[in-house]
N, C-alpha and C positions, 0 to 999 in steps of 0.2 A: 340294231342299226343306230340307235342316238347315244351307244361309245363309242361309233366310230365318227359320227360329225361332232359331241363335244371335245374328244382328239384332235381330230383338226380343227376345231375352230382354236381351242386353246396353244396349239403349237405357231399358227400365225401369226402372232405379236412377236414371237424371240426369231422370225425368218427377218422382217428388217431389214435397212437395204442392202444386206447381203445376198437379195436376188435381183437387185437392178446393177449393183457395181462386181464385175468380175474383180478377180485376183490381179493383182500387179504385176508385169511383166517387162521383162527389156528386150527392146529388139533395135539392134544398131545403135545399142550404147543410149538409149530415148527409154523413161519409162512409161509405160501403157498401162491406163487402167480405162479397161470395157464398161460402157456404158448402154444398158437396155431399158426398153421401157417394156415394163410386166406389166401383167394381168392375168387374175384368177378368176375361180368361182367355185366354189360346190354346193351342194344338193343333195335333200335325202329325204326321204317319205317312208309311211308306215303306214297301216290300216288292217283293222278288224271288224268284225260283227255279221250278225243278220240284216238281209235283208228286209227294209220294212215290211209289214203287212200290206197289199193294195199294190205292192207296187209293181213293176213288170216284169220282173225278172222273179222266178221263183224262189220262196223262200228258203237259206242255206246259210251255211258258214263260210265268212272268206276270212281270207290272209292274204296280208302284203308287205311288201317291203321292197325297195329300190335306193338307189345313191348313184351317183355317178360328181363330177367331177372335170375340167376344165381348163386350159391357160395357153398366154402365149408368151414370147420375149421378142419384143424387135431391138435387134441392136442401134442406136441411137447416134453413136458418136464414142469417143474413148477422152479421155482427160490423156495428157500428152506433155511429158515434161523432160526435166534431167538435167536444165539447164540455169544458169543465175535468174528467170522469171518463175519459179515453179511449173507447177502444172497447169495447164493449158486447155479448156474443150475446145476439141474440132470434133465439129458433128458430123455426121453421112448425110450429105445433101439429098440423095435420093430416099433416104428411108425418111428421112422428114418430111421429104415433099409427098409420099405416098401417105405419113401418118395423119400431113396436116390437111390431103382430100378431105374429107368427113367434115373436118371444125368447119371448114372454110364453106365449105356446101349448104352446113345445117346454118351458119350464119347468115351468107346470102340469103336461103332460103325467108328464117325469121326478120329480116331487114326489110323481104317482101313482101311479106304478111303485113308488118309493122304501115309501111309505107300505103299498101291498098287497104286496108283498115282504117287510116285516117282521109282519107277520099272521099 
C-alpha cells in the first residue's frame, strides 16, 4: 500500500494547473480556455500485529490495509478572447454564487462569534 500513496503523492507536483485550466478551444471564431476549481485528496492505511494481552478481543493475528481516494472540479468561468484585448475572464455566476455559500456562511458565522464574544 505505501507504493501506491508515495506514487501519488510524488505524481501531484507535475499535474499543475493543467487540472484547473482545460485545453484551448474556438467556438464562433472566440478562444475559450475552461476554467475549474479542483479539489482532491487521498488516503491509505496499513496495520498489523497481536492483539495486546488483557485486552477484549481475543488474542490473534491481524492484517490491514485500505486507500481509497477523492475530487471534484466545478467549472468556474472560461478566459474568453480572440480579439485586440486578449483574453478575458467571465465567470459562471451561478457556480460562484453556489461556491461562494460556504465562505460567506462560515464568515457570518465567525463575525458572530467575534461580535458576542466581545459583549
Amino acid at each position: 500500500m505505501t507504493n501506491i500513496t508515495e506514487r501519488l503523492a510524488e505524481s501531484v507536483p507535475s499535474w499543475g494547473a493543467k487540472v484547473a485550466f482545460g485545453e484551448k478551444t474556438t467556438l464562433n471564431g472566440q478562444e475559450l480556455i475552461p476554467v475549474a476549481l479542483v479539489a482532491f485528496g487521498f488516503g491509505a492505511g496499513q496495520g498489523s500485529g497481536d492483539t495486546p494481552e488483557g485486552g477484549s478481543v481475543p488474542a490473534g493475528h491481524g492484517e490491514g490495509s485500505g486507500g481509497g481516494g477523492g475530487g471534484y472540479s466545478i467549472p468556474i468561468g472560461a478566459y474568453v478572447g480572440g480579439g485586440p484585448d486578449g483574453l478575458r475572464f467571465k465567470p459562471n455566476p451561478i457556480t460562484l454564487l453556489v461556491v461562494a455559500t460556504p465562505f460567506v456562511s462560515a464568515l457570518g458565522w465567525a463575525v458572530s462569534r467575534i461580535i458576542n464574544a466581545a459583549r
